[in-house]
N, C-alpha and C positions, 0 to 999 in steps of 0.2 A: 563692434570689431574687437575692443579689446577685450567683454563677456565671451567672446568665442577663442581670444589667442589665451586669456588663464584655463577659460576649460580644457582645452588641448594640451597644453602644458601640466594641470591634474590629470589628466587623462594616462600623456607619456610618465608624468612621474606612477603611475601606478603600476602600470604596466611593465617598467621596469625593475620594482621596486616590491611593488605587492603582488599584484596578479601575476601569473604563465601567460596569462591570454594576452595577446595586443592587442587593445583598445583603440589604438590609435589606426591601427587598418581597417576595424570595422567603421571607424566615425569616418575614414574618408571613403569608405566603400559604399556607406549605407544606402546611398542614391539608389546603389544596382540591385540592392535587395528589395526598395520597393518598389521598382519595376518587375523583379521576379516575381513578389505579389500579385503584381495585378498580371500578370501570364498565370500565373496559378488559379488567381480566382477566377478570369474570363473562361479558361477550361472548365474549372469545376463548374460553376455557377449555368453556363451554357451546355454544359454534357446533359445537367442537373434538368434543364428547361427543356429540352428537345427530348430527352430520354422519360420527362414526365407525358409528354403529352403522345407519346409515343404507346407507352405503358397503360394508357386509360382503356381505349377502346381494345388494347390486347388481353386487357384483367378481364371486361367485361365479357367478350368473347370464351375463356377458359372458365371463367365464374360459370355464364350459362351452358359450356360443353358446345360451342355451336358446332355440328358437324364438320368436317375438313379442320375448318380452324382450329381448335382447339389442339389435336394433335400437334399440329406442324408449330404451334406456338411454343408447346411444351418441350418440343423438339430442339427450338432455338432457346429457350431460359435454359436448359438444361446445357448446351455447348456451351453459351455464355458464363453460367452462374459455378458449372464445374471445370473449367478451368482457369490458368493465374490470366490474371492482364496483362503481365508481362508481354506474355504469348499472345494475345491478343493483338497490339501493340505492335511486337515483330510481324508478325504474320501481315498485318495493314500495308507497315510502313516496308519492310525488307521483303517481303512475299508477295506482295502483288505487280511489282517492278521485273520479277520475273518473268512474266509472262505481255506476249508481244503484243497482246491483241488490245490488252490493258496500258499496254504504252503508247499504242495510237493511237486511244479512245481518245475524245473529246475530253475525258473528265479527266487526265493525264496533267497536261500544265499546268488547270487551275488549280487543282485540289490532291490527285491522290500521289503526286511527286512533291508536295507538301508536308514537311513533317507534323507542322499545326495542325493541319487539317485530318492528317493520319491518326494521330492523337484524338482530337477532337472524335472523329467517327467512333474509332474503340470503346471511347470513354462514354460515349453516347448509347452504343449497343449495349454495356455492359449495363450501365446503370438503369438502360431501361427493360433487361431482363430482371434483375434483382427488384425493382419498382413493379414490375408486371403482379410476379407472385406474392408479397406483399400483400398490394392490394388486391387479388384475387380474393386471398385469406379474408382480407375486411368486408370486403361486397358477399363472400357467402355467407359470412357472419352476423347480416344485417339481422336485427330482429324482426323474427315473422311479423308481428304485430304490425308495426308500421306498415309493412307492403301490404298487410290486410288492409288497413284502414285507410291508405292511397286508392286501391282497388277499390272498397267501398264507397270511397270519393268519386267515384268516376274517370278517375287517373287512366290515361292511356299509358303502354309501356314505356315508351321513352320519355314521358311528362312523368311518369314512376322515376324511372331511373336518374333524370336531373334532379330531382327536388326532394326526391327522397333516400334513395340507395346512395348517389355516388358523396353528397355531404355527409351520412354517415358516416359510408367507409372513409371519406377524408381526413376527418377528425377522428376515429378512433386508430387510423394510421398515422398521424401524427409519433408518437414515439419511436413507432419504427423507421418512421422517415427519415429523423433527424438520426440514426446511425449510419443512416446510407447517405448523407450528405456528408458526416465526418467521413465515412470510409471514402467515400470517394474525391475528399482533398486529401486525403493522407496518401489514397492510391496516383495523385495527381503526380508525386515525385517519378515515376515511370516515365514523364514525358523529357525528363535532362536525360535518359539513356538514349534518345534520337535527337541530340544536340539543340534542344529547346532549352533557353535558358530561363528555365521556371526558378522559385523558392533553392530548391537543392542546386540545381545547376548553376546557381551562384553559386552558391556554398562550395561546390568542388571549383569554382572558375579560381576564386577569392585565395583556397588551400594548394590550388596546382600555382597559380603564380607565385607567390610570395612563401611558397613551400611550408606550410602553415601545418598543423597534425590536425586539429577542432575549430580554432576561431571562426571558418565560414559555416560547419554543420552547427555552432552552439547557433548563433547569430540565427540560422534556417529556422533550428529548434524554439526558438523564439516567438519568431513570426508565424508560426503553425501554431502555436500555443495560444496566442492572441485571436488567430481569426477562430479557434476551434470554441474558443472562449464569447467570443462575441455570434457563435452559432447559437450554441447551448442554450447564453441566455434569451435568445431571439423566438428559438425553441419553449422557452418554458413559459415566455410571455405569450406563445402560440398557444401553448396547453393550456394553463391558464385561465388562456380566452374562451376558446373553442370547447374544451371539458369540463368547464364548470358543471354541469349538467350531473355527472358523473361520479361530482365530489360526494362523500356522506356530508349531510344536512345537518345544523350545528339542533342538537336537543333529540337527534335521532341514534337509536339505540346502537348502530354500527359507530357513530362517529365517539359516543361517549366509552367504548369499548375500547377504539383507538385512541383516546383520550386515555384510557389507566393503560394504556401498553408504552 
């Protein structure tokens, strides 16, 4: 008790003294920032997991051209991926309340007169347009070789495609992946514009009460800094793991090449 009434007390003298910022409304704020967190991350993290698995059998599908599918796939990556979220977003939460037949649907109370869940869908279609083509890129990418030599195995197509094609493409999407997991906490702030009170929607809760100009965006900016950071490295223990394969081989002419560069 009394380590927490001197800290408080550096805290205000700094804050009146040395810093513009007060410190002392974020130390008694902080509770609600990291509840904003975890709304931030159950979005991201959830859009991220439905919108993968969503994205599998869509990439495979535009990979092989299946007839019908393929178009109308392209059709929807294409609405999704060329326009903002924003719009996306609105369009859920403000644009489907319009219409009458969508307010007496069944799916009306629980979910789409919900801004969470309004949010959540967006962010789910979006991310698993962006995911689809990606990894379509990876799976046409596959090296022939392999599917030769699965073929030669006796590999049936889909005993092909689990064990051979879709780990591939996994792992050499790696890198691309992890930008679309940062884009898509970064794009997560959209969801404080429909009164969700995520990361930023504290940050303006924190700046509109206490009439604040930065203290709640620096505070936000923080805490995106941290998770973006703790992705990154989670990322590169993923590469790492998964691309070793990949790396130039220590005594090999490539690596010793990179070695004088």
């Amino acid at each position: 008790m009394e380590n927490e009434r001197s800290f408080l007390e550096y805290l205000q003298h700094v804050s009146e003294n040395v810093s513009p910022i007060n410190f002392v409304l974020i130390y008694d704020n902080i509770g609600r920032f990291f509840e904003g967190a975890l709304v931030t991350l159950q979005l991201t993290f959830l859009a991220l997991l439905v919108g993968g698995l969503i994205a599998v059998p869509l990439a495979i599908a535009r990979a092989y051209r299946k007839p019908y599918l393929s178009p109308a796939i392209r059709l929807y990556t294409y609405v999704f991926c060329g326009t903002p979220l924003l719009v996306q977003v609105y369009l859920f939460y403000f644009g489907l309340g319009q219409f009458e037949a969508v307010r007496e649907s069944f799916l009306w109370d629980p979910i789409l007169s919900s801004p969470w869940w309004c949010v959540m869908i967006a962010f789910t279609l979006n991310t698993a347009a962006y995911t689809t083509e990606f990894l379509r890129g990876a799976i046409e990418t596959t090296p022939h070789g392999e599917v030769e030599a699965a073929k030669a195995c006796g590999m049936s197509p889909t005993t092909r495609m689990r064990l051979v094609v879709l780990p591939n493409a996994f792992r050499r999407a790696l890198p691309a992946y992890s930008n679309e997991v940062i884009f898509t906490l970064h794009g997560s702030v959209i969801a404080s514009t429909v009164t969700l009170q995520d990361l930023l929607g504290v940050g303006r809760w924190l700046n509109g009460r206490y009439y604040l100009a930065y203290e709640g965006f620096l505070t936000a900016m923080v805490f995106y800094m941290a998770i973006v950071f703790l992705i990154s490295i989670a990322f590169k223990m993923a590469e790492k793991r998964f691309l070793r394969h990949l790396r130039p081989r220590e005594g090999s002419n490539l690596a010793k090449a990179q070695a004088a560069l």
